[in-house]
C-alpha positions as CSV (number, residue, x, y, z in Angstrom):
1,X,79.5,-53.7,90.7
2,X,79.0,-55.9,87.8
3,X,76.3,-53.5,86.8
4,X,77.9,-50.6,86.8
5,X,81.1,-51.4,85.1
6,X,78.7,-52.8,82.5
7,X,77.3,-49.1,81.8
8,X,80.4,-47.8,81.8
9,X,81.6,-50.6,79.1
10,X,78.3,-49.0,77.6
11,X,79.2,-45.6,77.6
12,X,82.4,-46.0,76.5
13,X,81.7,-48.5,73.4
14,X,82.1,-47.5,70.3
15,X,78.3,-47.5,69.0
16,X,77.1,-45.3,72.0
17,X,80.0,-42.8,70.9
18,X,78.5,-43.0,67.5
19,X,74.7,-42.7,68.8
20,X,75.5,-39.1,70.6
21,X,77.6,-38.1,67.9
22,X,74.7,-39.0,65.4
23,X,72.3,-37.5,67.9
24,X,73.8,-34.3,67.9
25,X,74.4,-33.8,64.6
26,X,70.7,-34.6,64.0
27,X,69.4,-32.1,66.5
28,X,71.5,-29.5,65.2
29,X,70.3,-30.2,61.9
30,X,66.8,-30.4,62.7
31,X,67.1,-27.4,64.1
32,X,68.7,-25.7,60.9
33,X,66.2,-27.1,58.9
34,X,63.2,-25.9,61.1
35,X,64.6,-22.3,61.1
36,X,64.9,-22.0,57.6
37,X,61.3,-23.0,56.7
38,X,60.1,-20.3,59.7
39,X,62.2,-17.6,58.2
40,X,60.0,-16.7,55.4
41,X,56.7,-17.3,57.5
42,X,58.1,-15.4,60.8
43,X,60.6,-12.5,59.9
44,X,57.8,-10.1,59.1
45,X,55.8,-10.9,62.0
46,X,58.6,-11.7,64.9
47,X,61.1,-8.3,63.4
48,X,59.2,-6.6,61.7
49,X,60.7,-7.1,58.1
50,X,59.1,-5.7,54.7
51,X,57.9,-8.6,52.4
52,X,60.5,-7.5,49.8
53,X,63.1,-8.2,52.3
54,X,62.5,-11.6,52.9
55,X,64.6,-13.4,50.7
56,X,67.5,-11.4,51.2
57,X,67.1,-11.6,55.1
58,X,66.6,-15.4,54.6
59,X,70.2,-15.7,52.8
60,X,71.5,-13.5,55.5
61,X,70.2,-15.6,58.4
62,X,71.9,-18.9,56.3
63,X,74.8,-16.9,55.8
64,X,75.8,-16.1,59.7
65,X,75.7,-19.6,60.5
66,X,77.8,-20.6,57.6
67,X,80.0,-17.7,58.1
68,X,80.6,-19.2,62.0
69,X,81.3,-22.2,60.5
70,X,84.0,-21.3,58.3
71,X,86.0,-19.6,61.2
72,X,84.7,-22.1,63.4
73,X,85.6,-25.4,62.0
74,X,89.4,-25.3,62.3
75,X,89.3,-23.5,65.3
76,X,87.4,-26.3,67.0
77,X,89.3,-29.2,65.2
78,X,92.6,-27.8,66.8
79,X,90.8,-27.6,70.1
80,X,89.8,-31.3,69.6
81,X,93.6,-32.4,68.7
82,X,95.5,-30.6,71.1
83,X,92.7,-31.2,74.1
84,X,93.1,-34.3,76.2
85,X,89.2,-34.8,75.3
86,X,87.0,-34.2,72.6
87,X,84.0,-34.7,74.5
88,X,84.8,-31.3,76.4
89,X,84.3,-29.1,73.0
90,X,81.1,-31.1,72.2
91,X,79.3,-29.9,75.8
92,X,80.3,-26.8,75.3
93,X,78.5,-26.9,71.6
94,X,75.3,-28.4,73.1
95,X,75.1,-25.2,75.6
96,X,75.4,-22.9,72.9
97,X,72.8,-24.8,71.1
98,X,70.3,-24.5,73.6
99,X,71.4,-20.9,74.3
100,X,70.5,-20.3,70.5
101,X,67.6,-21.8,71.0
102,X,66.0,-19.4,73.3
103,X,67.1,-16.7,71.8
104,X,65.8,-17.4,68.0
105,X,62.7,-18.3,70.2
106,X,62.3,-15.1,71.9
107,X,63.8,-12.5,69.5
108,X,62.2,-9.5,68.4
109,X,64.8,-7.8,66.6
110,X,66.9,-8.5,63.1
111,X,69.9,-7.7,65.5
112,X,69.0,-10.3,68.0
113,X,67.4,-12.9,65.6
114,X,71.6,-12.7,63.9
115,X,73.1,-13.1,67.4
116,X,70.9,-16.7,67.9
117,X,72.0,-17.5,64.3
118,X,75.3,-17.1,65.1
119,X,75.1,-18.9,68.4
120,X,73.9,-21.7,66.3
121,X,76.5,-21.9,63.7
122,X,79.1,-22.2,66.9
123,X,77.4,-25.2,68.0
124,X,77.4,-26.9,64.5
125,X,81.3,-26.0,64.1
126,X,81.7,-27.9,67.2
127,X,79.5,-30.4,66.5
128,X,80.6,-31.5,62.6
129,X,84.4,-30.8,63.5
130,X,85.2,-32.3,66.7
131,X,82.4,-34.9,67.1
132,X,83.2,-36.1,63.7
133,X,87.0,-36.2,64.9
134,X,85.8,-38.3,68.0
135,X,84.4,-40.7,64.9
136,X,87.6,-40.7,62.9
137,X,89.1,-41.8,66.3
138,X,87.3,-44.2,67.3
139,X,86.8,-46.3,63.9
140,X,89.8,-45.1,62.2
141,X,90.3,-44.7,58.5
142,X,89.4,-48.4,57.6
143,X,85.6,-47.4,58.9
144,X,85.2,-43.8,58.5
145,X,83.0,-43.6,55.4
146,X,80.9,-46.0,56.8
147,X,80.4,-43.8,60.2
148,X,80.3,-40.8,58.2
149,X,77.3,-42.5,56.3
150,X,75.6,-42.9,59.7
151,X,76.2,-38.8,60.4
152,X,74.5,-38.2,57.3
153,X,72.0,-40.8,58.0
154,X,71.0,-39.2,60.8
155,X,71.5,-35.2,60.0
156,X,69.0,-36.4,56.8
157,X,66.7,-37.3,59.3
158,X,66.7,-34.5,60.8
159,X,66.5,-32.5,57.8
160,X,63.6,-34.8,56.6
161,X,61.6,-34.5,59.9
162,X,62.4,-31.1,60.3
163,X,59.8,-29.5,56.8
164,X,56.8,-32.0,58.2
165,X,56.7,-31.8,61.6
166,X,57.5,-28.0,61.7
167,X,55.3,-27.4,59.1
168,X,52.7,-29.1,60.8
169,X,53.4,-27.4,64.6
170,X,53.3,-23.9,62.6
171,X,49.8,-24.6,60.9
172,X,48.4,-25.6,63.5
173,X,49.7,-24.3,66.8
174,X,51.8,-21.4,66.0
175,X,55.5,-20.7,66.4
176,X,56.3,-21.3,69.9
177,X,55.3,-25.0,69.8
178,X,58.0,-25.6,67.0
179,X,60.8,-24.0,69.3
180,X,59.7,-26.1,72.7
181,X,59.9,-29.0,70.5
182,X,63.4,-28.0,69.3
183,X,64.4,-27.4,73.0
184,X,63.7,-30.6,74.0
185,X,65.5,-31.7,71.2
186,X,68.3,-30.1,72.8
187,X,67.7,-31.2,76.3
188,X,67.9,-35.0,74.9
189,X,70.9,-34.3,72.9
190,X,72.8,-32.5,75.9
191,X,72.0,-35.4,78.5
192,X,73.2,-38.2,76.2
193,X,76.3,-36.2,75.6
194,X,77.3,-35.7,79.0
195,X,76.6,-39.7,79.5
196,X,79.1,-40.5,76.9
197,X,82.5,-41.6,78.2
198,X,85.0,-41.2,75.5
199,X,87.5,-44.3,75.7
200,X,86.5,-46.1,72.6
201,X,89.9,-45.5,70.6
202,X,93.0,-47.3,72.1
203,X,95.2,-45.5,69.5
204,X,94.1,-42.4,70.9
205,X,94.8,-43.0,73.8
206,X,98.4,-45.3,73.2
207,X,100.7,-43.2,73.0
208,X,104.3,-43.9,71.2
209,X,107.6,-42.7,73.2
210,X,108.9,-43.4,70.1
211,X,107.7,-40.9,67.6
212,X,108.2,-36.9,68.6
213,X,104.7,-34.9,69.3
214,X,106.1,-32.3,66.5
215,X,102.4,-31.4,66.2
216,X,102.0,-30.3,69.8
217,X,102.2,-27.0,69.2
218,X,100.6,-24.1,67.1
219,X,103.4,-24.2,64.7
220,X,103.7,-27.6,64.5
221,X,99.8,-27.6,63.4
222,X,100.5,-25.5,61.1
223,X,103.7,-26.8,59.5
224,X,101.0,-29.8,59.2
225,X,98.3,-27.9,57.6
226,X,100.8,-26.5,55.1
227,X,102.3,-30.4,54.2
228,X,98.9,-31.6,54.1
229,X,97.5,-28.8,51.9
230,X,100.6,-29.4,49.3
231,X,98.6,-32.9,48.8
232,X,96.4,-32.6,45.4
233,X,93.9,-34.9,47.1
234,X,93.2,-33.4,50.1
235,X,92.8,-30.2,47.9
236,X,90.9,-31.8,45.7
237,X,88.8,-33.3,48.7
238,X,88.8,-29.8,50.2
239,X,87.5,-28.5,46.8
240,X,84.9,-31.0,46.7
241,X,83.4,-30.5,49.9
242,X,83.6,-26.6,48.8
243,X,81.0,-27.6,45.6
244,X,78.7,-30.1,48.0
245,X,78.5,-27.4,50.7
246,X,77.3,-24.7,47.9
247,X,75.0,-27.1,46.6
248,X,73.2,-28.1,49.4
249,X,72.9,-25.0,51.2
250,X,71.9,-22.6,47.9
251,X,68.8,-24.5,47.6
252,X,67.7,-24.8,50.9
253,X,68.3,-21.0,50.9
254,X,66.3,-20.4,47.4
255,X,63.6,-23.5,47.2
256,X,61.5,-22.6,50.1
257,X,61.2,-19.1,48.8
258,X,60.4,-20.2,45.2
259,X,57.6,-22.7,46.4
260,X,56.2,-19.6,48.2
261,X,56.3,-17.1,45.8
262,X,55.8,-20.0,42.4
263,X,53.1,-22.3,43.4
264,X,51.7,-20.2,46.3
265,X,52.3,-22.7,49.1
266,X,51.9,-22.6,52.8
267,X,54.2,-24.4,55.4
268,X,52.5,-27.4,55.5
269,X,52.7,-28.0,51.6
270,X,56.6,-26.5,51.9
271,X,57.3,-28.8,54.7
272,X,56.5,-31.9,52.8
273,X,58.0,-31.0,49.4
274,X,61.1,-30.0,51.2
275,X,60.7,-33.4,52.6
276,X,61.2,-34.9,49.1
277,X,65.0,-32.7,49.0
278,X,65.7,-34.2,52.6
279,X,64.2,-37.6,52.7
280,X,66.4,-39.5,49.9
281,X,69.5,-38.1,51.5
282,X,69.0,-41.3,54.8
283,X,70.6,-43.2,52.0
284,X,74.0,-41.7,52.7
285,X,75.3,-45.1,54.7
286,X,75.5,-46.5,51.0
287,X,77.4,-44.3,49.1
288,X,79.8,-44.2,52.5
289,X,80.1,-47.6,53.0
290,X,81.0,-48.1,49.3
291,X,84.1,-45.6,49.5
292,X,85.3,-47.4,52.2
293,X,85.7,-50.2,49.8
294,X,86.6,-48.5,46.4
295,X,87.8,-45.2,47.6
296,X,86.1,-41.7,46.9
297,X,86.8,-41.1,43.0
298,X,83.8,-42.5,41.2
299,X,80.9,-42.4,43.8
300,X,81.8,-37.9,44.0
301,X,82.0,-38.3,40.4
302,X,79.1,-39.8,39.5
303,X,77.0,-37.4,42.0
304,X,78.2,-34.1,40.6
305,X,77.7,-35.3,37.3
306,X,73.9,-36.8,38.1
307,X,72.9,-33.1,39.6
308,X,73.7,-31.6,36.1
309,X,70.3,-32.7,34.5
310,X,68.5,-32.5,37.6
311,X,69.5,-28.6,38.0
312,X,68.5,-27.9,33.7
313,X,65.7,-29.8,34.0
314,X,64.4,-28.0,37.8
315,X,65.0,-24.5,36.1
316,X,61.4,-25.2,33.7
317,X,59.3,-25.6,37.0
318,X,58.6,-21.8,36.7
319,X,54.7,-21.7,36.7
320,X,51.9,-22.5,38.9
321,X,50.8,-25.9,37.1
322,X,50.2,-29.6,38.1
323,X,53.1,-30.4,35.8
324,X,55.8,-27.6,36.8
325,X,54.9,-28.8,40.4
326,X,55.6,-32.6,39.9
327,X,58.8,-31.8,37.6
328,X,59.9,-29.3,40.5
329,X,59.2,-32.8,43.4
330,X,60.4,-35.4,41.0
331,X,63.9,-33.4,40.1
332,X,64.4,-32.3,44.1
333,X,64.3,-36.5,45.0
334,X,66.8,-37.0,42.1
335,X,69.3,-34.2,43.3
336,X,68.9,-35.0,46.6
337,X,70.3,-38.9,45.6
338,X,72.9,-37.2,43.7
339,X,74.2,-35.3,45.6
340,X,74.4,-37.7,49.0
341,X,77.1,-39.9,46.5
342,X,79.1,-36.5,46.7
343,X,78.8,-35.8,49.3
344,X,79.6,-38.5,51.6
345,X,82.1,-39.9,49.9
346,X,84.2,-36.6,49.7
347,X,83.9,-35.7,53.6
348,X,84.9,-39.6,54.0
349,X,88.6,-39.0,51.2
350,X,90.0,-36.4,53.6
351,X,90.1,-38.7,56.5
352,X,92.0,-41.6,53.8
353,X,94.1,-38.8,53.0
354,X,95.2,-38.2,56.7
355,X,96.0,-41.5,57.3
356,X,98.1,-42.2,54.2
357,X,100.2,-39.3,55.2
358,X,100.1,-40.1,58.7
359,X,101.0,-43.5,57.9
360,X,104.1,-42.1,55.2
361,X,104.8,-39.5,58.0
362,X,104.3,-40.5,61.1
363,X,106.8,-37.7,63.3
364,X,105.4,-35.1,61.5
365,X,101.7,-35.9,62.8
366,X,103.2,-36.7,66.2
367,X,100.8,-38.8,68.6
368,X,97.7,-37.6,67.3
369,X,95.7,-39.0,63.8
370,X,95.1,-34.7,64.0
371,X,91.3,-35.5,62.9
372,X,90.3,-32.5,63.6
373,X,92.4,-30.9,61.5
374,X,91.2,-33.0,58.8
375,X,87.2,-32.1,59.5
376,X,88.3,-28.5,60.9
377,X,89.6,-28.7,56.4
378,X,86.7,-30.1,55.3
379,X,83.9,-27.7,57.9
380,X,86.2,-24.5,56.6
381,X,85.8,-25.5,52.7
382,X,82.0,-26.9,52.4
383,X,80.8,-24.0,54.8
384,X,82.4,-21.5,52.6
385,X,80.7,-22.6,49.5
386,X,77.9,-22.3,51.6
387,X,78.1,-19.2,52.7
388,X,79.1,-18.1,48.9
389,X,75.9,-20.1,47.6
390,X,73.6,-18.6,50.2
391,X,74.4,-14.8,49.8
392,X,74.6,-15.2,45.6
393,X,72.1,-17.3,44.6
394,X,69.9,-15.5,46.5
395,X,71.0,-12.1,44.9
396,X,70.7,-13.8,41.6
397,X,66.6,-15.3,42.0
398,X,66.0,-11.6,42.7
399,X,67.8,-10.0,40.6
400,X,67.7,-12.0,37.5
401,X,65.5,-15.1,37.6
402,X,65.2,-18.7,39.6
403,X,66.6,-20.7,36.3
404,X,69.9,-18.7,36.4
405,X,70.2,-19.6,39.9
406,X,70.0,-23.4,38.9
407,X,72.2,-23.2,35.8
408,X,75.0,-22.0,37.9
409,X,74.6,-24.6,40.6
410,X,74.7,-27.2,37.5
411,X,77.5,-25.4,36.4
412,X,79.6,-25.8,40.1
413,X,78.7,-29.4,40.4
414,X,79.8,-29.7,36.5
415,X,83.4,-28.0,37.9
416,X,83.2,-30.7,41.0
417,X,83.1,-33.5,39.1
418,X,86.2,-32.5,36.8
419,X,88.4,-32.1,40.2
420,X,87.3,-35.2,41.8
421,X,88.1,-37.2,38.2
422,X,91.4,-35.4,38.2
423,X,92.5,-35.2,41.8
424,X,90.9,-38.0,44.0
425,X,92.2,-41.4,43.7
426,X,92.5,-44.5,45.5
427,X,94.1,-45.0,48.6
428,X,98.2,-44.1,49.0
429,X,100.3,-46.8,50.2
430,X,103.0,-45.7,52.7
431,X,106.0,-46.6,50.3
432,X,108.2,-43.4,51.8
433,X,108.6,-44.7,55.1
434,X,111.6,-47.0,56.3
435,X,111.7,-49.0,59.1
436,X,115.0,-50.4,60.7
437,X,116.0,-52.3,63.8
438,X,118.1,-50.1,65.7
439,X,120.5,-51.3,68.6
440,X,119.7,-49.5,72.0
441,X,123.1,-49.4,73.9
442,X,121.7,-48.4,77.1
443,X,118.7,-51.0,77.3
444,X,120.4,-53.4,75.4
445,X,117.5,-54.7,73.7
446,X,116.3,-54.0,69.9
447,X,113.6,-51.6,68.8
448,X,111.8,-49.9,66.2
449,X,113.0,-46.8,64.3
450,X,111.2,-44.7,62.1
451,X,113.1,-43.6,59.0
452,X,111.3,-40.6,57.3
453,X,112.2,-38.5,54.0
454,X,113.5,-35.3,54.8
455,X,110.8,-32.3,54.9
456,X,110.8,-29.1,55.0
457,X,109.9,-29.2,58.4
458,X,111.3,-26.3,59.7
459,X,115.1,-26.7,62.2
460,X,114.2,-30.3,63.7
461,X,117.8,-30.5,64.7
462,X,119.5,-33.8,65.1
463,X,116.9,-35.8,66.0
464,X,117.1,-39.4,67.0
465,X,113.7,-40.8,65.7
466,X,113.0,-39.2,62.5
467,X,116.4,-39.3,60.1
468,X,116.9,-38.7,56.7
469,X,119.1,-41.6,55.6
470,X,120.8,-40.7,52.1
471,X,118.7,-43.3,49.8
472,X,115.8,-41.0,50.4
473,X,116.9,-37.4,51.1
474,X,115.3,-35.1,48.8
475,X,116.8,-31.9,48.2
476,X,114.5,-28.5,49.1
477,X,114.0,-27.1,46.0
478,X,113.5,-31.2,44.3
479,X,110.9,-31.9,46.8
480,X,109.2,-28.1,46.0
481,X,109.4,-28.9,42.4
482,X,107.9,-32.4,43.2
483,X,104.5,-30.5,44.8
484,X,104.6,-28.1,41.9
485,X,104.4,-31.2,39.5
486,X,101.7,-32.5,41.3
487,X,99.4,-29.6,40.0
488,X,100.2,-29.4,36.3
């Protein structure tokens, strides 16, 4: 008896929530990584495509997953907010996962070889919105940057291990021996998943009589999305996840390509020079923990601006020499650091957003923190500037040259850094709400009420929790001009 309740407490704690989260997100990004070093080895021998279609076929292939995760990220964070578990969504990403699997495995045709892609990028909107959700729940705002420093942590891994060992299974035992590796990947993944208990987050799971669920329903999420979207910071966050996304895809679209086509490299030399974009980013937990402490402003800053140089100086290493090959390895290490103090910190500033408005508003949210909304935002913006990176960049390395691809990623992080100087800031304090004793005739015994500024929330008729007491009514058009104000 003893025992078991003890592996229960174990698969309910908090850490074995974060190990399959982190588990998960590393297999799926392993397996993102692996597929696109086999594209430009394997699309003309598995379908059949010309040479000179490679690299356009390699952007598409990017492109459908990040396409799926741009519709599929705020789909699955409303399924993981309005679902009584979040661990549902995340079994039903590990099945598509291995569904994808097989079929990327075993496809012969463009057509079918798009469908596994696609099955994929389901799995990874799952994955990143809801099982980043189940983090934001179960370590709350105070923590989040530090848990989202362990999802990059391990996703980095995955994209670090991913180039070698795929490299090396493709050298020198052909294709299927990468894909039964990344099955069993999957297989591991899917069994510690389905271990998990999720019953780490008492707040989750408390929940107030008190406050109205106004977010119960499909309005109310959106009534939600449309107040939390008048917020300059979480546009700004949203923004800045946009630039990151773009970033990091693009040139894992266009480097593998270049190293091909520049310095004449096989897999095994690709694997390990991706390794130097990949590997750096396992420091991820420090820029997160760091934004935890001084909020999200300087750490984003200071990334964008650091990839500025690294993208001019990158665009030179355009010939087949011992030094263009060093300055292309050296500049890919210092991106990669750049870009994970970006990075992380911006994914971690939507979460502090949520929960300084949840705190300021707390009938609007209802009895949900609605962190999936909050990663089904930031999935939406950083896979569209993915999919955006992936289909133009590529265009522009064929059409006009690999150091016009570069300048204009320089030229995006340049525009990322402005909006997170401007727009992200330190943590709101929750100076709107009220809180008064109020007399409850029929119990007869005192209790918390929460006194909220009027919104415009739509008819929430006369409503005993959430007034709007004269001291801080705000007048429609006053409070429109207010979120106007906050833009100029």
């Amino acid at each position: 008896m003893e025992l078991s309740l003890g592996l229960v407490g174990f698969r309910s704690s908090k850490w074995y929530i974060l190990v399959a989260a982190c588990v998960a997100l590393y297999t799926t990004s392993f397996y993102y990584t692996s597929t696109v070093l086999l594209i430009p080895f394997t699309m003309t021998k598995q379908a059949g495509v010309s040479e000179d279609g490679v690299q356009i076929y390699a952007g598409v292939m990017i492109a459908c997953y990040s396409v799926i995760l741009v519709i599929g990220g705020p789909l699955a964070g409303y399924w993981a907010d309005v679902g009584d578990s979040k661990k549902r969504p995340i079994m039903v990403a590990q099945a598509f996962l291995l569904v994808s699997t097989v079929i990327l495995w075993k496809g012969t045709h463009v057509a079918v070889l798009i469908a596994g892609r696609l099955c994929h990028g389901v799995a990874g909107s799952i994955f990143w919105s809801a099982g980043q959700a189940l983090l934001a729940d179960t370590f709350g705002a105070e923590s989040i940057g530090n848990a989202v420093g362990y999802v990059d942590l391990s996703s980095s891994l995955g994209y670090l291990l991913a180039p070698i060992l795929t490299g090396v299974l493709l050298d020198k035992s052909g294709v299927d021996s990468v894909y039964a590796m990344s099955l069993g990947f999957a297989c591991i993944s899917f069994l510690i998943s389905a271990a998990m208990i999720e019953g780490g987050n008492e707040s989750r799971q408390h929940r107030d009589s008190t406050v109205p669920d106004l977010s119960a329903t499909l309005m109310g999420r959106l009534r939600l999305a449309r107040f939390l979207l008048g917020s300059r910071r979480m546009l700004a966050a949203c923004l800045g996840c946009f630039v990151a996304g773009l970033v990091l895809v693009t040139y894992d679209a266009i480097a593998p390509v270049h190293m091909e086509r520049t310095y004449h490299w096989g897999p095994w030399e690709v694997g390990l020079a991706l390794g130097a974009w990949y590997g750096p980013k396992t420091l991820s937990i420090i820029p997160g923990t760091l934004a935890d402490r001084f909020g999200a402003r300087w750490m984003s800053v200071v990334g964008f601006v650091g990839c500025i140089p690294c993208f001019v100086a990158v665009a030179f290493a355009t010939d087949d020499t011992s030094r263009s090959k060093a300055l292309f390895i050296l500049m890919t290490v210092c991106l990669s650091i750049a870009i994970s103090f970006a990075n992380t910190p911006i994914t971690a500033e939507i979460i502090y957003v949520l929960d300084d408005k949840r705190r300021a508003n707390p009938a609007l949210f209802g009895a949900t923190r609605a962190s999936g909304l909050g990663f089904g935002f930031f999935l939406f913006s950083w896979a569209l500037g993915a999919t955006i990176g992936s289909l133009t960049c590529a265009k522009i390395v064929d059409s006009v040259s690999w150091d016009a691809a570069v300048y204009s990623l320089a030229g995006w992080c340049a525009a990322g850094a402005v909006i997170c100087l401007i727009w992200t800031g330190a943590r709101e304090k929750s100076s709107n709400t009220k809180m008064v004793n109020m007399e409850n005739s029929e119990a007869g015994e005192s209790r918390e009420k929460i006194i909220c500024p009027k919104l415009d929330l739509g008819d929430l008729g006369d409503d005993p929790v959430c007034w709007s007491l004269e001291e801080v009514q705000m007048p429609r058009a006053a409070w429109r001009r207010s979120i106007y104000r906050q833009f100029i």
